[in-house]
C-alpha positions as CSV (number, residue, x, y, z in Angstrom):
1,X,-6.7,12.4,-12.0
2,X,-8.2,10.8,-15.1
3,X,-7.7,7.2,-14.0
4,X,-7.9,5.3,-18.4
5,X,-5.2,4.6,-19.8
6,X,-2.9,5.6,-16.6
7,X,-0.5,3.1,-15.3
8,X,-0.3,2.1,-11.5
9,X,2.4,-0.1,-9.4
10,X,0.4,-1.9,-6.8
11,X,2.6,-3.9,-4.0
12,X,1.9,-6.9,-2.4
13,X,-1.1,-7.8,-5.1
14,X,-1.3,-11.1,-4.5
15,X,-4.7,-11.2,-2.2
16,X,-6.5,-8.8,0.6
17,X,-6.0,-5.0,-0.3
18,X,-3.7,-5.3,-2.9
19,X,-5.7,-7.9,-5.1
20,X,-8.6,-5.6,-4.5
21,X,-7.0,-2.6,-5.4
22,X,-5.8,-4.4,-8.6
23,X,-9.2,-5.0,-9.8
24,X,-10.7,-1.9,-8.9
25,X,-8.1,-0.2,-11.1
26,X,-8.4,-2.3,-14.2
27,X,-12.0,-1.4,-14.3
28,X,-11.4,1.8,-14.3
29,X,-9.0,1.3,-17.5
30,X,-5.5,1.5,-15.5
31,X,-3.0,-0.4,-16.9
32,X,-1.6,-2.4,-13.5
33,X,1.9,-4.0,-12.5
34,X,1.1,-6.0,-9.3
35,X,4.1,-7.0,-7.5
36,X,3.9,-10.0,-5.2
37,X,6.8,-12.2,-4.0
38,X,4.3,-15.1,-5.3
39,X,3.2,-13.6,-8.2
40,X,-0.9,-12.7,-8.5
41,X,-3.2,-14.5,-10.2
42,X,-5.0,-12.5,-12.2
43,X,-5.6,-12.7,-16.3
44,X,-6.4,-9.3,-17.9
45,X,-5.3,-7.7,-20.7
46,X,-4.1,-4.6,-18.8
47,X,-2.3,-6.3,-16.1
48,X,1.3,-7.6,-15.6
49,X,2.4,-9.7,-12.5
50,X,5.5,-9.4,-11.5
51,X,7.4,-11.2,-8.7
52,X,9.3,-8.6,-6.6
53,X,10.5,-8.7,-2.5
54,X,10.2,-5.2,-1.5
55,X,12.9,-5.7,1.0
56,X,15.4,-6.6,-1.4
57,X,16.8,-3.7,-3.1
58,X,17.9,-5.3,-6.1
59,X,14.5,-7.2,-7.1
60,X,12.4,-3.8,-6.6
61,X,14.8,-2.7,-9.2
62,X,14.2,-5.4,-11.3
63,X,10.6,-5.1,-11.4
64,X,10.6,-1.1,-11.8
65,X,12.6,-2.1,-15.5
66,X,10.0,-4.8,-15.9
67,X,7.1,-2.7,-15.3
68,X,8.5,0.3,-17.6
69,X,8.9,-2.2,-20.4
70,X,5.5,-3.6,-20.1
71,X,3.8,0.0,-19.9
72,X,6.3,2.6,-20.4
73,X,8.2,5.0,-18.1
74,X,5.6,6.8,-17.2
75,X,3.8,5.8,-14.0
76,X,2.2,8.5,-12.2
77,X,0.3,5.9,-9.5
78,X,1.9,4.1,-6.7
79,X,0.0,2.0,-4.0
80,X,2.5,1.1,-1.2
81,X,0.3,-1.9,0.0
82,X,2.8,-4.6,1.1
83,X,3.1,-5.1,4.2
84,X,3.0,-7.6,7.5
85,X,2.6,-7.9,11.4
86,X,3.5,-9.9,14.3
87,X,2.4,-10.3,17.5
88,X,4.6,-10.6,20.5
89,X,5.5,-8.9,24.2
90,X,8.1,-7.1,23.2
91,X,10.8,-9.4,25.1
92,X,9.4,-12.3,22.9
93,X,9.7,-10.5,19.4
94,X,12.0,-12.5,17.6
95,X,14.8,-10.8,15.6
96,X,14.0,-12.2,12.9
97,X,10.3,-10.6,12.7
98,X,11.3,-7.3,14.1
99,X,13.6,-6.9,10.4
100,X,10.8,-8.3,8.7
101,X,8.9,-5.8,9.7
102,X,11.2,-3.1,9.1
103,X,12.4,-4.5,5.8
104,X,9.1,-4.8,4.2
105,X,6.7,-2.3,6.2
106,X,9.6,0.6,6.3
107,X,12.2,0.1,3.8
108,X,9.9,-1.0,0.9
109,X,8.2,2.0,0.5
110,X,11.4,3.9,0.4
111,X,13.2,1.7,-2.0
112,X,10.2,1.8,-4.6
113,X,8.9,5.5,-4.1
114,X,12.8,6.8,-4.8
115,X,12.2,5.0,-8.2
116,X,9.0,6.8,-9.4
117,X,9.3,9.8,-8.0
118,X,11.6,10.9,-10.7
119,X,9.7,10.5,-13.7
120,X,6.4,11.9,-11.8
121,X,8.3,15.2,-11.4
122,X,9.5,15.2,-15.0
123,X,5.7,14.9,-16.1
124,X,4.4,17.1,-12.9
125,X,1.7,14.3,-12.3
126,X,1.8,11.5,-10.0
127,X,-0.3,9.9,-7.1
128,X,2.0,8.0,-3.9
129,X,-0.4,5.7,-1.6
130,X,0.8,4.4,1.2
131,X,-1.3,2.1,3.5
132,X,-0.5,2.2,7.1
133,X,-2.6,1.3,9.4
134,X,-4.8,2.2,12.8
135,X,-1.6,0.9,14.6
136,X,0.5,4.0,13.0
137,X,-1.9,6.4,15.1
138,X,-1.9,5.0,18.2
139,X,0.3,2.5,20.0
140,X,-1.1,-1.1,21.5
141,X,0.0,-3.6,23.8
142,X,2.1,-6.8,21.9
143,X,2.6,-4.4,19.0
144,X,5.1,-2.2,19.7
145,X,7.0,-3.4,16.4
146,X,4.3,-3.1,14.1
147,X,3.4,0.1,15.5
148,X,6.7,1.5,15.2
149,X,6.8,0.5,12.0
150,X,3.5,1.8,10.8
151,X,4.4,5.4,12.5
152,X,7.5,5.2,10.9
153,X,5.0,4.9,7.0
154,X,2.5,8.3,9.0
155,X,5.9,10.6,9.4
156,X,7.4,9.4,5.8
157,X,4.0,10.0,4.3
158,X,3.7,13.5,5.7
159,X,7.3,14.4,5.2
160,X,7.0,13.2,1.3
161,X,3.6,15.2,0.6
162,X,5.4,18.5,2.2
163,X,8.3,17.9,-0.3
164,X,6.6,17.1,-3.1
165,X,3.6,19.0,-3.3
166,X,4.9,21.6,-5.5
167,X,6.1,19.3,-8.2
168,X,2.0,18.2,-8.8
169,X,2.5,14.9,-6.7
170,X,0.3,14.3,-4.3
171,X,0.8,11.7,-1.1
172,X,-2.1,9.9,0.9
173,X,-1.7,7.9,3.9
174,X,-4.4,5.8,4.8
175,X,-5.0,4.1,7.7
176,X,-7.3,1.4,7.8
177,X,-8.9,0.0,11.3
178,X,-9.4,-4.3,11.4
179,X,-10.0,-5.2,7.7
180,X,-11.1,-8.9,6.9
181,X,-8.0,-10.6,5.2
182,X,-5.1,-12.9,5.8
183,X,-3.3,-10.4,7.8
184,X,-4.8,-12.3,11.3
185,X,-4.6,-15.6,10.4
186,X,-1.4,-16.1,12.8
187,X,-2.9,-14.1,15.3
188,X,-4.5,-16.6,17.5
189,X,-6.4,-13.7,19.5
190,X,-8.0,-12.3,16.7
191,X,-10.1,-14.2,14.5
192,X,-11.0,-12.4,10.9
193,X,-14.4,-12.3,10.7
194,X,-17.3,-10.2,8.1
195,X,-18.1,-7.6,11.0
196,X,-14.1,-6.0,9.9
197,X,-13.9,-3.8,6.4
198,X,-13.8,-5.6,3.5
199,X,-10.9,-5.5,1.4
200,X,-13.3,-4.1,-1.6
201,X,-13.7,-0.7,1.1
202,X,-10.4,0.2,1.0
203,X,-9.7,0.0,-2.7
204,X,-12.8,2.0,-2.8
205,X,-11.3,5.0,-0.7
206,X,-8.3,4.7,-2.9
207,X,-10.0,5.1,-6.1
208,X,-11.7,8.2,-4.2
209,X,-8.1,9.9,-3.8
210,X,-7.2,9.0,-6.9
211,X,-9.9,10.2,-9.1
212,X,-10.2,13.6,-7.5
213,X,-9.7,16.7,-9.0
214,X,-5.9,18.4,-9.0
215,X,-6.0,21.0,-6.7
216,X,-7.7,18.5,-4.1
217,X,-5.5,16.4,-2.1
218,X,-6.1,13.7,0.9
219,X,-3.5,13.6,2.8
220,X,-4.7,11.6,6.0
221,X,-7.5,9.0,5.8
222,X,-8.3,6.8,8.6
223,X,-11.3,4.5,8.0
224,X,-12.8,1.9,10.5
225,X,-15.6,-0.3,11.2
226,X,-18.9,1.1,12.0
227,X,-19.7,-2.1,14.1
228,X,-16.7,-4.1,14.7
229,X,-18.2,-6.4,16.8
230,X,-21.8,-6.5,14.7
231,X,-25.2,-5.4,15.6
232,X,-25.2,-6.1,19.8
């Protein structure tokens, strides 16, 4: 895909991937909505925060008529970034996070990617992202939520390329190994540390997918540290 003058959706764009992704874009002359339940911070001519709680069915709506107002209706990239983890033996996981998880990590990407996918037909051009995780390949101990969840974004991901392929929409899953960002900083095992990915590496293999050629398609990427525990 030519990636100037293209618009893109990026979730959760408030820091880590999603901020990175946002920048990455915009020098690449895409014009950007970030959504963010805090809003992002970000001043540039081509970019439009807007507040939006991927779990709630009526704000995603909200910030799809926001978006098409700022840049018009047609939107042929979606990064399905937001996202969050807990945890816990799976006797300790508390309600309340397990529907977190499910909300935002599951039902997210299905309540924003049923908005796009409309128009991308119409214009037989679009690009869907979705960023899973190491955890969506493999289960671990004191994760079985968070894994379920990010199998649950692997099988939607390779369900949607299948269906959509033929319409000149692609789908790429990536799943990233321990990336340096907020995601551990209530993890009291794991400390974030400059041995993980940087954010900057991910938005990097996305701008990859997006910027190739139209008959080439990634459909799974998995991408970890070379030394996660540094030079021994």
């Amino acid at each position: 895909m030519n990636l100037k003058g293209k618009v893109a959706i990026v979730t959760g764009s408030s820091k880590g991937i999603g901020l990175a992704t946002v920048t990455s874009l915009l020098a690449q002359g895409v014009k950007v909505a970030g959504w963010s339940r805090s809003g992002t911070d970000l001043d540039h001519p081509n970019f439009k925060s807007i507040k939006a709680d991927v779990t709630d069915v009526a704000a995603v709506q909200k910030a799809y008529d926001e978006t098409v107002t700022a840049f018009g209706e047609d939107i042929p990239i979606l990064i399905n970034n937001a996202g969050l983890g807990y945890f816990a033996p799976i006797e300790e996981i508390k309600l309340e996070d397990w529907h977190k998880m499910i909300n935002t990590n599951i039902n997210g990407i299905f309540y924003v990617t049923r908005l796009v996918v409309p128009r991308m037909k119409a214009i037989e051009e679009g690009h869907i992202i979705n960023i899973s995780s190491i955890a969506g390949t493999t289960g671990m101990p004191n994760l079985s939520a968070y894994c379920a969840t990010k199998f649950a974004v692997k099988g939607m991901s390779q369900s949607l390329y299948k269906e959509l392929r033929n319409d000149g929409i692609k789908v790429s899953c990536i799943y990233p190994g321990s990336v340096q960002t907020n995601f551990f900083d209530d993890i009291e095992s794991v400390e974030a540390n400059e041995n993980m990915m940087q954010p900057s590496d991910i938005a990097e293999t996305i701008l990859h997918c997006l910027s190739s050629s139209p008959n080439y398609h990634h459909v799974d990427i998995e991408v970890r540290p070379l030394r996660p525990k540094g030079k021994q």
